[in-house]
SEMI-985082 format. One line per field, with one value per residue (C-alpha): x, y, z; chain. Coordinates in steps of 0.2 Angstrom, whole numbers, plus 5000, padded with zeros to 4 digits. Layout:
N
east	c(X_...)
north	c(Y_...)
up	c(Z_...)
mol	c(A_...)
This chain:
368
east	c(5025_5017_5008_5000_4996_4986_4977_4973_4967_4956_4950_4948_4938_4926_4922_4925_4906_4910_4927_4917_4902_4911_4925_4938_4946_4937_4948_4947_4956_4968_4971_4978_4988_4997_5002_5009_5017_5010_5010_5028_5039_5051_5057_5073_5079_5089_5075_5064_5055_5054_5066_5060_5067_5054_5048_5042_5033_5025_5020_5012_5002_4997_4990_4978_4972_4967_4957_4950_4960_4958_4965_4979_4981_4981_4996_5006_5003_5008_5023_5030_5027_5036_5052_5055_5059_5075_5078_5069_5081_5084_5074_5059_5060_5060_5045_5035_5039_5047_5030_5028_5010_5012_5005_5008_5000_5010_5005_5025_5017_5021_5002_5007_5019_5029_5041_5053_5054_5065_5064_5059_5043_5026_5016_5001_4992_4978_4983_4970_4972_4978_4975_4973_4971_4956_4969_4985_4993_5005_5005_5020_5015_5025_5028_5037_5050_5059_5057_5063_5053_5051_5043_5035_5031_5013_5004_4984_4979_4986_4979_4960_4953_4942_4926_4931_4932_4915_4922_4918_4931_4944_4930_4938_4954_4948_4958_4953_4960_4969_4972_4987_4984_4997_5006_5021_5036_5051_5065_5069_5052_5057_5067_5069_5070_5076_5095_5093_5094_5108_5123_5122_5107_5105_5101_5080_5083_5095_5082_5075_5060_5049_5051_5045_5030_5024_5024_5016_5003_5003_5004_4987_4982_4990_4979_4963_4966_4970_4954_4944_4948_4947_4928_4923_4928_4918_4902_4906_4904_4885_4880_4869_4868_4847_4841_4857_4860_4877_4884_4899_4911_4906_4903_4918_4919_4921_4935_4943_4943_4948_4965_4969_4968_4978_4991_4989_4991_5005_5015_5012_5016_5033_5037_5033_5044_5059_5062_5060_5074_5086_5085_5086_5101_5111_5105_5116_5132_5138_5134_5116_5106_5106_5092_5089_5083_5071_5066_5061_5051_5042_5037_5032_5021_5011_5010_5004_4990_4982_4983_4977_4961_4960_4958_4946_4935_4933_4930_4916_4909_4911_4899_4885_4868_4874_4892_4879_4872_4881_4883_4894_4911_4915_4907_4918_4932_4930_4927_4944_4954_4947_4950_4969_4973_4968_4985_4995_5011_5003_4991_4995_5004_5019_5022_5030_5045_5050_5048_5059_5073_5070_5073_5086_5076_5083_5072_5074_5076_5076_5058_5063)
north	c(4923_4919_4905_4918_4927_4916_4909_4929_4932_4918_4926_4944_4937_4930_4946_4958_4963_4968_4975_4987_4990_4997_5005_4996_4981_4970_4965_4947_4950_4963_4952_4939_4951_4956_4939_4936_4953_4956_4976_4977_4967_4982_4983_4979_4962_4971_4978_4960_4966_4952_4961_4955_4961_4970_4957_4945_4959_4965_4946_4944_4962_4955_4941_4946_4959_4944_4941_4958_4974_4985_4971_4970_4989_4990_4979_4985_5004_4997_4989_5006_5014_5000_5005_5020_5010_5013_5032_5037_5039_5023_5029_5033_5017_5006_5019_5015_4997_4988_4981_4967_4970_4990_4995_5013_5023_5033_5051_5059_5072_5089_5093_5101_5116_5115_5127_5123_5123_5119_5098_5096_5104_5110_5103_5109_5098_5089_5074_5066_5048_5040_5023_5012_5022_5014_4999_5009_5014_5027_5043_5048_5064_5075_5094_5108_5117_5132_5126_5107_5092_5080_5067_5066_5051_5056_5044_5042_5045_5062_5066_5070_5057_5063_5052_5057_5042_5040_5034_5025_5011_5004_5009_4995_5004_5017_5029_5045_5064_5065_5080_5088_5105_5113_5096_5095_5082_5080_5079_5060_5058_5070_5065_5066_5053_5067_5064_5042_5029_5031_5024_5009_5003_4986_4980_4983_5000_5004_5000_5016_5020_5031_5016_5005_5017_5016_4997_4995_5003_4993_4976_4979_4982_4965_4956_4964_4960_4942_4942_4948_4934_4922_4929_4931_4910_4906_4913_4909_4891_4893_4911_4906_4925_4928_4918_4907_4892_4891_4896_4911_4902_4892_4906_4910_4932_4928_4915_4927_4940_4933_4925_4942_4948_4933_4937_4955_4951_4940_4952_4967_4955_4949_4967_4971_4958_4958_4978_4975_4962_4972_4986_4972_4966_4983_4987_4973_4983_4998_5012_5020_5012_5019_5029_5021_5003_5018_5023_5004_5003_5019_5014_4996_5001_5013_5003_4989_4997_5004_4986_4980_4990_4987_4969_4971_4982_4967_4955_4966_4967_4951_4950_4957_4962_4949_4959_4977_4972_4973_4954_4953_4955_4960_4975_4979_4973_4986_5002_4997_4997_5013_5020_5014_5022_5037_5038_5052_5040_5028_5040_5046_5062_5050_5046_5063_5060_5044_5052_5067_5056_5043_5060_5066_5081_5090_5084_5083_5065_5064_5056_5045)
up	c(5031_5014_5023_5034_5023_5012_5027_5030_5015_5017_5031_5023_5008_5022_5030_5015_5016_5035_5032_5017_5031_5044_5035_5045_5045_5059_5076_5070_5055_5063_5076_5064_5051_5071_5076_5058_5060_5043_5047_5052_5040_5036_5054_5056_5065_5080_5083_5085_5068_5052_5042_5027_5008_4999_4986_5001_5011_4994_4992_5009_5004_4986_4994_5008_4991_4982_4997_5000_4991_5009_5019_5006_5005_5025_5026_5011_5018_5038_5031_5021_5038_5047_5037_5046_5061_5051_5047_5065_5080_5092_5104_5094_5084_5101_5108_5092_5087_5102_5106_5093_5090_5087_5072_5064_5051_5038_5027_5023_5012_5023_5027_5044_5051_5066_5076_5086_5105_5119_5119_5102_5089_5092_5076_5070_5055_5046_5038_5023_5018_5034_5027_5042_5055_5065_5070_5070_5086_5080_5066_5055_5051_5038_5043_5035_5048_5039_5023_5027_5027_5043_5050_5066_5077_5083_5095_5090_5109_5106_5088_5083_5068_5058_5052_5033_5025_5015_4997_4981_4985_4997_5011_5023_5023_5035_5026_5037_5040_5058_5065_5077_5087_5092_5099_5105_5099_5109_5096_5099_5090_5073_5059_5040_5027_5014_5016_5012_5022_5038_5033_5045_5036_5030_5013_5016_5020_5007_4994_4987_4999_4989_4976_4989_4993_4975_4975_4990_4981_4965_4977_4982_4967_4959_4973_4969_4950_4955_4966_4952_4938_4954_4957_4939_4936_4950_4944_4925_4929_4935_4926_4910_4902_4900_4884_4884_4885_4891_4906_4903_4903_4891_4879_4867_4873_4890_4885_4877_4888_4903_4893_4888_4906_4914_4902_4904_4924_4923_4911_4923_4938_4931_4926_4946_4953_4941_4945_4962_4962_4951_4964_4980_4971_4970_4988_4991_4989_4999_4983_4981_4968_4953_4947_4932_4944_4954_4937_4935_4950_4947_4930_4935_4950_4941_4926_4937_4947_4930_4921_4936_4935_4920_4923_4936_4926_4911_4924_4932_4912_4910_4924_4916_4928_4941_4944_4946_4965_4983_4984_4970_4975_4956_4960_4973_4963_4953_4965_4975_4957_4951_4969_4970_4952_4959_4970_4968_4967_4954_4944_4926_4931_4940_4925_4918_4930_4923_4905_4908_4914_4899_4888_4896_4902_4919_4935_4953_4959_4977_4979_4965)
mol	c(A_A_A_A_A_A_A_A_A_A_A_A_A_A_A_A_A_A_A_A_A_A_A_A_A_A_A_A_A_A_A_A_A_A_A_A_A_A_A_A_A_A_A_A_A_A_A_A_A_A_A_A_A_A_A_A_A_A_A_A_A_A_A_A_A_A_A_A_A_A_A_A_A_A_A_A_A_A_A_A_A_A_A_A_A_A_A_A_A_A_A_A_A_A_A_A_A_A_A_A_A_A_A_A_A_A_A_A_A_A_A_A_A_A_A_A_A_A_A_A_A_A_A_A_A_A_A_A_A_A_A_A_A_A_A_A_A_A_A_A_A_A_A_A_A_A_A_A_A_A_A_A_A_A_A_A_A_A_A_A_A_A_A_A_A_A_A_A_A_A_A_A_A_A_A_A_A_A_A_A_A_A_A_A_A_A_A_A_A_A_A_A_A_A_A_A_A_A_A_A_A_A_A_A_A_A_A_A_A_A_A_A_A_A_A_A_A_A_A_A_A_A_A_A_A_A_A_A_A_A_A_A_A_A_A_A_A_A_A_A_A_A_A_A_A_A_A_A_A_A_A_A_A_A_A_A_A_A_A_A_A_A_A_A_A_A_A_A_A_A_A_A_A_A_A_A_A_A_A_A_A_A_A_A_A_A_A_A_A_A_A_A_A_A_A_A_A_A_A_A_A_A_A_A_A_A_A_A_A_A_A_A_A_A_A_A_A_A_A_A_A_A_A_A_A_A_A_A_A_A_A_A_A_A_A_A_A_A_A_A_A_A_A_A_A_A_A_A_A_A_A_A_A_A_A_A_A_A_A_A_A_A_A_A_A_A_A_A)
């Protein structure tokens, strides 16, 4: 899967300028993310999907980033989606992810209403941020039902989208506002992911989900970073700053700054993949995993995507009056970083529940 994933990458960087143009990742790149099965990695092997534990699908996501961050933040979103193949009732799981090319878009956040009916719920929304939607197949829609949250499985043929998505950064993610009007969902196709995982689950879907969601996040935001320092090298070595001599990279600020940010990368990175292997491990065993390893993911994913930026944003300096024009790709860079830290689960307010539990302060945990 990392395999693909590179050669997709490879593939995104090539038609980022497109990707960014249409605000939507083109069918040749969709096509190939499909048949790598790069958007479904969280479904579960009994139901043909990968299955794969969450540091490789987070991998294959950080990778196609380093190519082009909405690629990247297309599959990392698809694959968060794909996990409630696991929490959703057989029958809706097979409805929605039996057909192996099946893509399907997520927003959990409880943007709709719904009442119920004989058969199942009538639902009534508008969902923002639906992040993938142009090549997606399927909508899980949160709703509030008598003060409980739900999800339903919406098909797209049966929802409004909304042309919405006209942003500063992550253009290619398509990322726009779908509508539902008084639709109605048969019960097979409703479920909650409030209670945890079903106690059937295997060891991907006992690793904390919201955890999961928040990294996805911060995987995308890894890849662009690396794609940044990757871009930034490349031009240093032709670049000679006006009235200079040298190229950039031969000039001793830029040396500097781009070995603090490889080491600031690489620190972020290893603090990423070592909480998410502490929490793969105690989803291992038959208990919950402990808060304190969803503490760990919280704090790394949004720690991550705001180093990340960070990154980004001195590579794009670094760039001077070449990184300012559409054709550079720092530019770019730059706009997806600063668009990703602006996510509710990685933006400096997320970090206020991780700080009442490291003081010992009484907070709710359940999206943890």
């Amino acid at each position: 899967m990392l395999d693909a994933a590179r050669e997709c990458a490879g593939l995104a960087k090539s038609l980022a300028p497109v990707t960014e143009r249409q605000r939507a990742l083109p069918d040749e790149l969709v096509a190939k993310l499909v048949d790598a099965q790069l958007f479904r990695t969280g479904v579960p092997g009994h139901l043909g999907g990968p299955e794969a534990p969450p540091a490789v699908s987070l991998e294959t996501a950080e990778t196609v980033a380093r190519g082009d961050a909405s690629a990247g933040w297309c599959v990392s979103i698809a694959v968060t989606s794909s996990l409630l193949s696991a929490y959703a009732p057989r029958k809706c799981a097979e409805e929605v992810f039996g057909d192996p090319r099946t893509v399907a878009a997520g927003v959990w956040a409880p943007r709709g209403t719904g009442r119920k009916v004989d058969g199942g719920y009538v639902v009534t929304g508008r969902w923002a941020f639906c992040s993938g939607i142009p090549h997606c197949d399927w909508l899980f829609a949160g709703f509030v039902h008598e003060g409980a949250l739900f999800i339903a499985a919406l098909p797209k043929a049966e929802i409004a989208v909304l042309d919405t998505w006209h942003t500063n950064g992550l253009r290619g993610t398509g990322s726009h506002d779908c509508v539902a009007d008084e639709l109605f969902v048969p019960d097979h196709r409703v479920f909650s992911v409030m209670g945890g995982p079903p106690t059937e689950a295997v060891a991907l879907h006992r690793f904390p989900l919201f955890g999961f969601f928040a990294l996805s996040v911060a995987a995308a935001a890894l890849g662009n970073a690396r794609g940044a320092i990757d871009d930034l090298v490349e031009l240093a070595s032709t670049r000679k700053p006006l009235g200079s001599s040298r190229s950039l990279a031969e000039r001793s600020q830029t040396q500097a700054a781009v070995a603090e940010a490889e080491a600031a990368l690489r620190a972020a990175r290893l603090l990423f993949y070592s909480s998410i292997d502490d929490a793969w491990q105690a989803a291992q065993g038959a208990e919950p995993v402990p808060d304190a390893l969803k503490l760990g993911l919280r704090l790394a994913a949004t720690h991550v995507t705001r180093t990340a930026a960070k990154v980004a944003e001195s590579m794009y300096d670094l760039g001077g009056g070449a990184a300012i024009y559409e054709t550079s790709p720092l530019q770019r860079r730059f706009r997806d970083a600063h668009t990703a830290t602006a996510h509710f689960q990685v933006n400096p307010a997320s970090y206020e529940l991780s700080g009442k539990l490291l003081l010992g302060v009484p907070a709710r945990t359940e999206q943890l």
